[in-house]
C-alpha positions in Angstrom: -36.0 -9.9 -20.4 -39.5 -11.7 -20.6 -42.4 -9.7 -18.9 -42.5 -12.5 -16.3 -38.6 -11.9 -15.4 -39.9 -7.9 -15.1 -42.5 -8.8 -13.1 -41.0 -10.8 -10.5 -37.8 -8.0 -10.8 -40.3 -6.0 -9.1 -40.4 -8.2 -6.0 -36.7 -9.3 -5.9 -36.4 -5.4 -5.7 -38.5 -5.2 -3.0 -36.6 -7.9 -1.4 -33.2 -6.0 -1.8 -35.1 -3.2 -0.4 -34.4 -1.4 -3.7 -37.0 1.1 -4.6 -35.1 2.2 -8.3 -34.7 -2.1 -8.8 -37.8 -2.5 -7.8 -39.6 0.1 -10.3 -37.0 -0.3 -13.2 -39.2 -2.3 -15.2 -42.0 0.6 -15.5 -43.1 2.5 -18.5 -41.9 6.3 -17.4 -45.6 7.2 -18.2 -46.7 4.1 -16.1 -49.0 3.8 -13.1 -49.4 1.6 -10.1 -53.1 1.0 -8.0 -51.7 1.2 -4.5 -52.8 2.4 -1.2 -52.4 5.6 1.1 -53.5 6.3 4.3 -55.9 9.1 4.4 -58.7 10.6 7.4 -57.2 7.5 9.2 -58.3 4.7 7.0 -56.6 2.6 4.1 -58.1 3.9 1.1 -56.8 2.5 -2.9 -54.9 5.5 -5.2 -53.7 5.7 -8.1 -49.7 6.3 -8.7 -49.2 7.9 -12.2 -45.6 8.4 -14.0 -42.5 6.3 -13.1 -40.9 8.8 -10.2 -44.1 9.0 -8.3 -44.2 5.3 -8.5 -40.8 5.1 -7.2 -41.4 7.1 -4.5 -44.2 5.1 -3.6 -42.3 2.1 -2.9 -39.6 3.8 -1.4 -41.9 4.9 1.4 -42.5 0.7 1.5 -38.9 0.4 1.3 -37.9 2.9 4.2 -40.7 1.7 6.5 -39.4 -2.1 6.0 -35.8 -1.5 6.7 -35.5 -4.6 8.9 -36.0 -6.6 5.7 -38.8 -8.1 3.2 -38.9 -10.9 2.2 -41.6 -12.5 -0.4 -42.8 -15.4 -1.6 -44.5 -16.0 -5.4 -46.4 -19.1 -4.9 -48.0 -18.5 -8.5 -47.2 -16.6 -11.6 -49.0 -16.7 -14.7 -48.7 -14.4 -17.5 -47.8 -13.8 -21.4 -46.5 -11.1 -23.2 -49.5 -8.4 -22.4 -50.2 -9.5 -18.7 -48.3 -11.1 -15.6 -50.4 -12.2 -12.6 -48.2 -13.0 -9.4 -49.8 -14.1 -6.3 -47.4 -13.2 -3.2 -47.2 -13.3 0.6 -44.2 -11.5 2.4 -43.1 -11.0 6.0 -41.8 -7.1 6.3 -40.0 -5.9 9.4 -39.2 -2.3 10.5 -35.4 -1.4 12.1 -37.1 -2.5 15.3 -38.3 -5.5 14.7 -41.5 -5.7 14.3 -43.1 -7.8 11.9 -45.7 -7.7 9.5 -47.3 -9.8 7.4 -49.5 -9.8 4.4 -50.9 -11.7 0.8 -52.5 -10.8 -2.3 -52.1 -10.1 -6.0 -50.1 -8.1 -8.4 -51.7 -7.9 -11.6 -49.2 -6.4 -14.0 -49.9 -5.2 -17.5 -47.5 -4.0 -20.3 -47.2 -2.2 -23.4 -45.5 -3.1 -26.6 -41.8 -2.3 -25.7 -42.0 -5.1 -22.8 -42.2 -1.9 -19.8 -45.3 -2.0 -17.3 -47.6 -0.1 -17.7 -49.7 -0.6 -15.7 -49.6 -2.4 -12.0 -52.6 -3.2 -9.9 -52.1 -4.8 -6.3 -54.8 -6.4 -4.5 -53.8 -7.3 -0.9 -55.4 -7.9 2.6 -56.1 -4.8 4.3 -56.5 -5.9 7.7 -52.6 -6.4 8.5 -52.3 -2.7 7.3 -54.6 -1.6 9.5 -53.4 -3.5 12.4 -50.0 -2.8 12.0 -50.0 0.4 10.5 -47.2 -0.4 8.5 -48.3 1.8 5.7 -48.4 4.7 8.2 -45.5 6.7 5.9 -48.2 6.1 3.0 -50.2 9.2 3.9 -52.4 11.4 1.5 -50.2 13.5 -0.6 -47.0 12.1 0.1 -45.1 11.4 -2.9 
């Protein structure tokens, strides 16, 4: 599998609201710049090691259960480094509906695994929304 196919596996995972599909593609000693809510505000943290990774996204996962779906208007990468631009719509059981852009800059080491994901992303729908509100300081 190219690093671009691994790449993009991350967001068909997240499509199939698959946290282990989504995070298969990780080095076990990888790490992710994400988000967490903490003292009320969105603030940017750093996931280390595959499992906390996972469970990361599976908080995304759980918290989107009506569905996510994304859409890769451009990736760009080589062998070292994939860059994927995205949008997605995310809904919870009930319905409500969130929406959101950014960047995923993904980088890997020599046996083709990520190891290292940074996501840039707009911060206002999060805040709005609170769709990140199972994010929270702490939570693994």
């Amino acid at each position: 599998m190219s690093t671009i196919d691994t790449a993009v596996r991350y967001f068909t995972g997240m499509d199939e609201l698959d946290a282990h599909a989504a995070t298969e593609g990780w080095a076990e000693d990888g790490t992710y710049l994400g988000i967490e809510h903490r003292d009320g505000k969105i603030h940017r943290k750093l996931y280390q090691g595959k499992q906390a990774i996972r469970g990361y996204i599976a908080a995304w996962v759980a918290m989107a259960a009506g569905g996510i779906k994304y859409t890769l208007p451009n990736v760009v990468g080589n062998d070292k480094t994939v860059m994927i631009e995205w949008s997605d719509v995310a809904k919870t059981k009930d319905g409500r509906e969130y929406r959101n852009q950014g960047v995923l800059v993904f980088e890997f080491n020599a046996n083709g695994k990520i190891q290292q994901a940074r996501a840039y992303q707009d911060c206002g729908p999060l805040e709005d929304w609170d769709f990140s509100s199972g994010i929270r300081a702490g939570a693994r």
